[in-house]
C-alpha positions in Angstrom: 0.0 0.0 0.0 1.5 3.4 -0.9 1.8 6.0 1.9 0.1 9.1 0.3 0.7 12.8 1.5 -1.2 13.4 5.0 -2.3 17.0 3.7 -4.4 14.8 0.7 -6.9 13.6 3.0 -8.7 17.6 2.7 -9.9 16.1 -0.7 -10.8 12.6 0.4 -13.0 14.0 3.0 -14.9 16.1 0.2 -15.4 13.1 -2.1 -18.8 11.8 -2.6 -19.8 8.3 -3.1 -19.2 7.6 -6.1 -16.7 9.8 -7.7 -13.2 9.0 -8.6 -10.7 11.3 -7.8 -6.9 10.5 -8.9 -3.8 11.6 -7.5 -1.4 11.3 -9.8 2.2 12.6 -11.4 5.0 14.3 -8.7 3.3 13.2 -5.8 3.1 9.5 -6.6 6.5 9.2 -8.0 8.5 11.0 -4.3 5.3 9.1 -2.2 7.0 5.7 -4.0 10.9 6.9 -3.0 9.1 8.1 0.5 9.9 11.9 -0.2 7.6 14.3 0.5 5.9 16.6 -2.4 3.8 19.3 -1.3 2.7 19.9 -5.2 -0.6 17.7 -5.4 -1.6 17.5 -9.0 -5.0 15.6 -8.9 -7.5 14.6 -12.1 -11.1 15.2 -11.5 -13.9 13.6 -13.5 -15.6 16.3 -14.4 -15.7 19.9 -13.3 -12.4 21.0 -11.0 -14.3 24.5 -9.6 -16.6 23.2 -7.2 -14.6 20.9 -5.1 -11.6 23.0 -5.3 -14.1 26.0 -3.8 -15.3 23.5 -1.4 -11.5 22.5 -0.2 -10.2 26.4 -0.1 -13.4 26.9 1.8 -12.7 24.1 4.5 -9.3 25.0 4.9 -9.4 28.6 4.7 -6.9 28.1 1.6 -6.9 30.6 -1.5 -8.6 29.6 -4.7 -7.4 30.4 -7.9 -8.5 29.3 -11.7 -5.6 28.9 -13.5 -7.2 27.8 -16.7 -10.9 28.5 -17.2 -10.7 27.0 -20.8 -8.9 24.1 -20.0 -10.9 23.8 -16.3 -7.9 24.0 -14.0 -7.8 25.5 -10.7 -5.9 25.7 -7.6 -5.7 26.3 -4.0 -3.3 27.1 -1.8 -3.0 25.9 1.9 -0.8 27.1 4.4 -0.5 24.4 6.8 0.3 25.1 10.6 3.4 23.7 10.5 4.3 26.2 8.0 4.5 24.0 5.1 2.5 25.6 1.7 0.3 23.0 0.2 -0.6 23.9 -3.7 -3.6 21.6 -5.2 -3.9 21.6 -9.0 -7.1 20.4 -10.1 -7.3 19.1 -13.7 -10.2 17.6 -15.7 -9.8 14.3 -16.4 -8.0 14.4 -20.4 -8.5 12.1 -23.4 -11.6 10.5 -22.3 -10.3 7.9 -19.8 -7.9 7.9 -17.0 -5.0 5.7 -19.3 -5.5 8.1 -22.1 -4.5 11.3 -19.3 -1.5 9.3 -18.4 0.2 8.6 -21.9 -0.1 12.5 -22.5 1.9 13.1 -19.7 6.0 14.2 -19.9 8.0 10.9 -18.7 6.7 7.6 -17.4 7.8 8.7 -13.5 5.0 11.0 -13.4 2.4 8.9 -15.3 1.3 6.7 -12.8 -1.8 7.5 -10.5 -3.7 7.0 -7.0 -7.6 6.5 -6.8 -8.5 8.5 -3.6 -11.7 6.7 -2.6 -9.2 3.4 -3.1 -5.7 4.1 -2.4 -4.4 0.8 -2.3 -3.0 0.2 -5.7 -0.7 2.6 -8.1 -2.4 2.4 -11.5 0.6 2.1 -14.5 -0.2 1.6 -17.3 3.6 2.8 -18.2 5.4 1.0 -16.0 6.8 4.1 -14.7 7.2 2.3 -11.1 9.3 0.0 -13.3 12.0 2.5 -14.1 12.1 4.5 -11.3 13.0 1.4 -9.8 15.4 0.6 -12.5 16.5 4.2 -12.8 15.8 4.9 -16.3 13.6 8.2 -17.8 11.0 7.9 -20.5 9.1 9.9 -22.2 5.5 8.9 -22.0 5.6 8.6 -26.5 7.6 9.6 -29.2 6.4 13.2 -29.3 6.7 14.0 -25.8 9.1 16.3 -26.4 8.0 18.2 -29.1 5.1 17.8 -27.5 5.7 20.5 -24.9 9.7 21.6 -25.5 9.8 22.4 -21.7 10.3 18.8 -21.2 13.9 19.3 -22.3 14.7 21.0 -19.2 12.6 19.0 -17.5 14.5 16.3 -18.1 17.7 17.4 -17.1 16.5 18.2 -13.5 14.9 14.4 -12.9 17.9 13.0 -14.3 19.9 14.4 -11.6 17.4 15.1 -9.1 16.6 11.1 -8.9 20.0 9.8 -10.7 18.0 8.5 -13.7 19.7 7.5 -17.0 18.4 8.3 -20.8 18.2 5.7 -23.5 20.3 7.2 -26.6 17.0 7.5 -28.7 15.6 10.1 -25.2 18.7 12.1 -25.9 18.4 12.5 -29.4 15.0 13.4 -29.3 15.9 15.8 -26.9 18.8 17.6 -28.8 16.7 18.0 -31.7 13.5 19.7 -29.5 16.3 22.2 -28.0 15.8 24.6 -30.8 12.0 24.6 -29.9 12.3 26.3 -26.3 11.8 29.7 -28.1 8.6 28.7 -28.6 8.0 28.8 -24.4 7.1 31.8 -22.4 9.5 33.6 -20.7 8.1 32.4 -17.4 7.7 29.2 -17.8 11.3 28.9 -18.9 12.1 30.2 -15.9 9.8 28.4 -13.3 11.7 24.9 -14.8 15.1 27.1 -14.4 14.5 27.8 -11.2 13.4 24.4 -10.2 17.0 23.5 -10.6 18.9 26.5 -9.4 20.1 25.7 -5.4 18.5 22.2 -5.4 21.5 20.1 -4.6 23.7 19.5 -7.9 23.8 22.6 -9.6 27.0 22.3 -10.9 25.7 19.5 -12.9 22.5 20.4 -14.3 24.0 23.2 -15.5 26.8 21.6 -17.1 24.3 19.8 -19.0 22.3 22.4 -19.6 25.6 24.1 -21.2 26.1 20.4 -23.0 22.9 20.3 -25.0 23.0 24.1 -25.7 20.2 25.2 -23.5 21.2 28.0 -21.8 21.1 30.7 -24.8 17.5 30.2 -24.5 17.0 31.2 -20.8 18.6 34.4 -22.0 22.2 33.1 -20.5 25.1 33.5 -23.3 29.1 34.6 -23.4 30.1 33.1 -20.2 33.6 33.9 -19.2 35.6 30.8 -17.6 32.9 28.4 -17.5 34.7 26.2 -15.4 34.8 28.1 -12.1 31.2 29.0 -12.6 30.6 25.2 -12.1 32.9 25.0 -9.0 31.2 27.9 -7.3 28.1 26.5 -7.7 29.2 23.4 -6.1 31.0 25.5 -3.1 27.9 27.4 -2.8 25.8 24.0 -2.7 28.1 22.7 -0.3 27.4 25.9 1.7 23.7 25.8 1.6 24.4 21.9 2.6 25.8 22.4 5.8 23.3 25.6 6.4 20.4 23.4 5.7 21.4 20.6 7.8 22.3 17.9 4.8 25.2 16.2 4.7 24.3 14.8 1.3 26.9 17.4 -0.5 29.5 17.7 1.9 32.2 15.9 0.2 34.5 18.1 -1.4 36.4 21.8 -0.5 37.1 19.9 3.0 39.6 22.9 4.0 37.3 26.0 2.7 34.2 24.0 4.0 35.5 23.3 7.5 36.6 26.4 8.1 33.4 28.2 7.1 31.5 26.0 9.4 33.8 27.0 12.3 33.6 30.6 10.9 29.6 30.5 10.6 28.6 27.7 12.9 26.6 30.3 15.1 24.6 31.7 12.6 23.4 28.6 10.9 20.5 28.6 12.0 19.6 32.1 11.5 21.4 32.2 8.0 19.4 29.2 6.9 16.0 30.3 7.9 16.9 34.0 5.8 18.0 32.1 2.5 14.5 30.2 3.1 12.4 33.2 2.6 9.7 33.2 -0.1 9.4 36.2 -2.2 5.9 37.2 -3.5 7.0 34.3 -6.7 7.4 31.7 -4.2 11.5 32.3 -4.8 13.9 31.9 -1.8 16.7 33.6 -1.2 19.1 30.3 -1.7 17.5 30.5 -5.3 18.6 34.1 -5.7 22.0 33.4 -4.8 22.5 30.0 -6.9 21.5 32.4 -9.8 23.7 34.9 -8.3 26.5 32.6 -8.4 26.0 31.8 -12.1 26.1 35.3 -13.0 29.0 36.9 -10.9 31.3 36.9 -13.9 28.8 39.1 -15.6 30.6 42.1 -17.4 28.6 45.2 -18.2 26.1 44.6 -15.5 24.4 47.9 -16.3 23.2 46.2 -19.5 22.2 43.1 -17.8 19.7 41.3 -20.1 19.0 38.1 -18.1 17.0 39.4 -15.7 14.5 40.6 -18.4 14.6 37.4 -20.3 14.3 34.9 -17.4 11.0 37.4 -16.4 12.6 38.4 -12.6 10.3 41.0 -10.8 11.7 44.2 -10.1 12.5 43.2 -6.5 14.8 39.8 -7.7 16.4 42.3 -10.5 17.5 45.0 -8.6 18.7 42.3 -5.3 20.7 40.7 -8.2 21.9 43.9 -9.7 23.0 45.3 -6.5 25.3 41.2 -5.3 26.7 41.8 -9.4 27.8 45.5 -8.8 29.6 45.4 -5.3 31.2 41.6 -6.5 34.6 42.9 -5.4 33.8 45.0 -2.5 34.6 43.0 -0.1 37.2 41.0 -1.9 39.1 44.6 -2.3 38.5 45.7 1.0 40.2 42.4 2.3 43.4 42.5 -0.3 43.7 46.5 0.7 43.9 45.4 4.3 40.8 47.0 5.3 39.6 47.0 9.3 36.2 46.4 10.0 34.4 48.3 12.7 31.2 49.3 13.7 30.9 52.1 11.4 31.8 50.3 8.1 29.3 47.3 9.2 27.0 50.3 9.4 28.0 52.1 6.0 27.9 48.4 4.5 24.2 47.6 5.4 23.1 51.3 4.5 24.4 50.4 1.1 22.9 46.6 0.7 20.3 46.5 2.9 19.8 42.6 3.7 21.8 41.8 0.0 24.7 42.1 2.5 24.0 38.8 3.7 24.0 37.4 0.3 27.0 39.1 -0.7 28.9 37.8 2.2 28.0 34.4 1.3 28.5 34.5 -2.9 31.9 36.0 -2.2 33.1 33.3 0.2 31.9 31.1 -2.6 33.8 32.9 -5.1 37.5 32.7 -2.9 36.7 29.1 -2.1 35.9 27.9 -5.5 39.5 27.2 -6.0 41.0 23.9 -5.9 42.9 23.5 -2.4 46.2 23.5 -3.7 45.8 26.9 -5.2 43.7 28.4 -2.3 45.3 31.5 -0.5 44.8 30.2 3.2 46.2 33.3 4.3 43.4 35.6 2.6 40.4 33.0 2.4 40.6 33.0 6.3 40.6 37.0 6.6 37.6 36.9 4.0 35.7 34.5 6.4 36.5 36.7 9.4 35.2 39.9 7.9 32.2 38.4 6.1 31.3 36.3 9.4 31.6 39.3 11.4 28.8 41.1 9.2 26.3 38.1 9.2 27.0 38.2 12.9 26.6 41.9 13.4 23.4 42.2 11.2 21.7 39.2 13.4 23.1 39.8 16.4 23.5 44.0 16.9 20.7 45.6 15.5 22.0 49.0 17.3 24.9 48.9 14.6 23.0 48.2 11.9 20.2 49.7 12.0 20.4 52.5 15.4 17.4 53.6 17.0 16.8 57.5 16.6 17.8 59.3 19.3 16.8 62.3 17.7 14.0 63.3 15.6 13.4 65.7 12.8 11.1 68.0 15.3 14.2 68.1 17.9 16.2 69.7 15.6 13.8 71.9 14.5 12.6 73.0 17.9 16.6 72.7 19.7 18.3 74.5 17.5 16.4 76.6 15.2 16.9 75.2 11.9 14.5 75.5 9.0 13.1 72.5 7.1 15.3 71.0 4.3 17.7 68.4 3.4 19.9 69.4 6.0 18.1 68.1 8.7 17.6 64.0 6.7 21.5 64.6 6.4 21.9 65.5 9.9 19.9 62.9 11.5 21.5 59.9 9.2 25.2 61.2 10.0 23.9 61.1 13.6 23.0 57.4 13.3 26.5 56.4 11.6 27.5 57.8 15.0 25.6 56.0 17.3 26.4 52.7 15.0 30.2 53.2 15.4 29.6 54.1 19.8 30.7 57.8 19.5 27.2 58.6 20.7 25.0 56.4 23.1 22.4 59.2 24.8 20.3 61.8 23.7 22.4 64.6 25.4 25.2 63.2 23.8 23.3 63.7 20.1 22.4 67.3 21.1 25.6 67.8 22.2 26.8 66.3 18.4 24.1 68.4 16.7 25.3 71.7 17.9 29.2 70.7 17.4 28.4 70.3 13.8 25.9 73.2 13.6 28.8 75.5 14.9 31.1 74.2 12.1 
């Protein structure tokens, strides 16, 4: 008997005697390898609207029609535990349920639950077959071209779950390559992503470089390919040890041992940042594997990726700003800069949180070095200065972001001035102050004020 999702029983208890409701692609295949999906793609016979009100409804989850033509719709659950649920409901395709199975992308994901009967996989593919035997399929001959997303696709279950192509797979997916063009720019990206930070990077995107994919997600011209790959695996190795899997930690054993010495305190809080959703449902960790991929970007005014891989303003401009201060803080080591109070302050003012990120992507950068060549002598001053910030920004919110000890009206009333942009100048210089400890009280900010006034 197959151990299905807990969250699926909110649609089992809506299902009427009677009706056959079928769980079926992603959520079958990780429920057979006992992973957990929190995608739940289920076919409906008929119409998808009213039990997917009827579930949003019971669970106070968010209901959205994706596809009024094609009768899709979906809700949204946000679980207590904090885990997001997303239930995509699809009419039932092809007139019967083995007909909706052969049109899907590979035989892993063609295989289905009954809900009312859960006690049997139905497979009319044999996809069970070669998951165990770890081979990918498409579900026909024309799978690929098909939907051309499948191509990418592809590459992400072959490494995701180890799976190998037959040579007849792989030519049929060389030849669909030239087809992506045809895909939206979003849904490019929504596979991209999908890879990007997911344990592997480095080789998904090597093969995504190998069959010539990456021109179409608007990636081209990159300089010294090579370390691109190796500081995507530092960085996964990073994220690894942040996220509490040891499934990655195999390599870098000096640069990786001494950034968990370096960082160990702020694991926790470092991996719960890099976990944040964005309004897309995009962490952080994403963000930065992407990062990573991009940091030898020249001319980073003229960017063109972030258009063509459809980022929102907020994941362009957080990208922008990691691609343009790259080499701050690898200059400000190799000068012999001293960090105190007041550049941690200056820093923050200038990044905002992208600080964190940049602290992170340039360890990644210095470490993506084989060992040999590593300078032990600079990598370890990086890691104290960049740990020192992710500390600071955590742990000392009075340096990073001061409490007023002054306002605008103080300065108006105290010492006379007139309204203007003196007084925003004033009152920001004042809290670079208090961040570096020349000012702790209020008497000592007047007593600031009127020193600079006088000048």
């Amino acid at each position: 008997m197959i151990i299905l999702p807990q969250s699926i029983a909110h649609v089992q208890q809506l299902i009427q005697p009677g009706e056959n409701y079928y769980l079926v692609g992603g959520a079958v295949r990780d429920a057979l390898l006992n992973k957990c999906n929190n995608d739940l793609d289920i076919i409906c016979p008929g119409g998808t609207q009213k039990i997917a009100r009827r579930l949003a409804d019971q669970t106070s989850g968010a209901f959205y029609i994706l596809d009024k033509e094609r009768n899709t719709s979906r809700v949204i659950i946000n679980e207590s535990n904090g885990d997001r649920i997303v239930f995509d409901f699809t009419q039932l395709r092809g007139g019967s349920l083995e007909a909706d199975l052969r049109e899907r992308d590979f035989t892993i994901n063609a295989m289905a639950v009954n809900l009312t009967d859960p006690v049997h996989v139905i497979d009319p593919l044999k996809g069970g077959r070669d998951l165990l035997e770890k081979w990918l399929r498409p579900c026909s001959g024309s799978s690929f071209r098909d939907d051309p997303l499948r191509v990418i696709r592809a590459i992400r279950y072959s490494v995701a779950l180890d799976l190998k192509m037959e040579s007849s797979t792989i030519q049929e997916l060389k030849e669909t390559v030239v087809n992506l063009d045809q895909i939206s720019k979003e849904r490019k990206r929504d596979e991209f992503f999908k890879i990007l930070g997911r344990g592997k990077t480095s080789v998904s995107v090597q093969l995504l470089h190998s069959f010539g994919i990456l021109p179409f997600l608007g990636i081209e011209n990159l300089t010294n390919f090579a370390k691109v790959l190796q500081r995507l695996r530092v960085l996964d190795s990073f994220m690894s040890y942040l996220g509490n899997d040891s499934s990655l930690l195999k390599r870098d054993y000096f640069q990786l041992a001494s950034f968990i010495s370096g960082l160990g305190k702020q694991r926790k809080n470092l991996s719960n940042y890099l976990a944040q959703p964005n309004n897309s449902y995009r962490t952080r960790k994403d963000l930065d594997h992407l990062g990573a991929f991009l940091w030898d970007t020249s001319h980073v005014d003229e960017c063109e990726v972030f258009k063509k891989l459809a980022l929102s303003n907020d994941e362009s401009t957080h990208l922008y700003i990691l691609l343009k201060n790259r080499n701050w803080l690898h200059e400000f080591v190799e000068n012999g800069g001293v960090l105190d109070n007041r550049i941690i302050f200056q820093y923050f003012k200038r990044l905002g949180d992208a600080g964190l990120d940049l602290a992170l992507l340039t360890l990644a950068d210095t470490a993506s070095v084989v060992t040999a060549e590593l300078n032990h002598d600079l990598w370890l001053l990086e890691l104290e200065v960049c740990g020192r910030l992710i500390e600071t920004w955590f742990e000392h919110p009075e340096v990073v972001d001061p409490k007023m000890l002054l306002s605008g009206t103080d300065l108006l009333i105290e010492f006379g001035l007139t309204p203007g942009p003196l007084i925003g100048q004033l009152l920001e210089n004042l809290r670079e102050e208090q961040a570096a400890g020349e000012v702790l009280t209020r008497q000592e900010a007047l007593d600031w004020v009127e020193e600079k006034k006088l000048k």
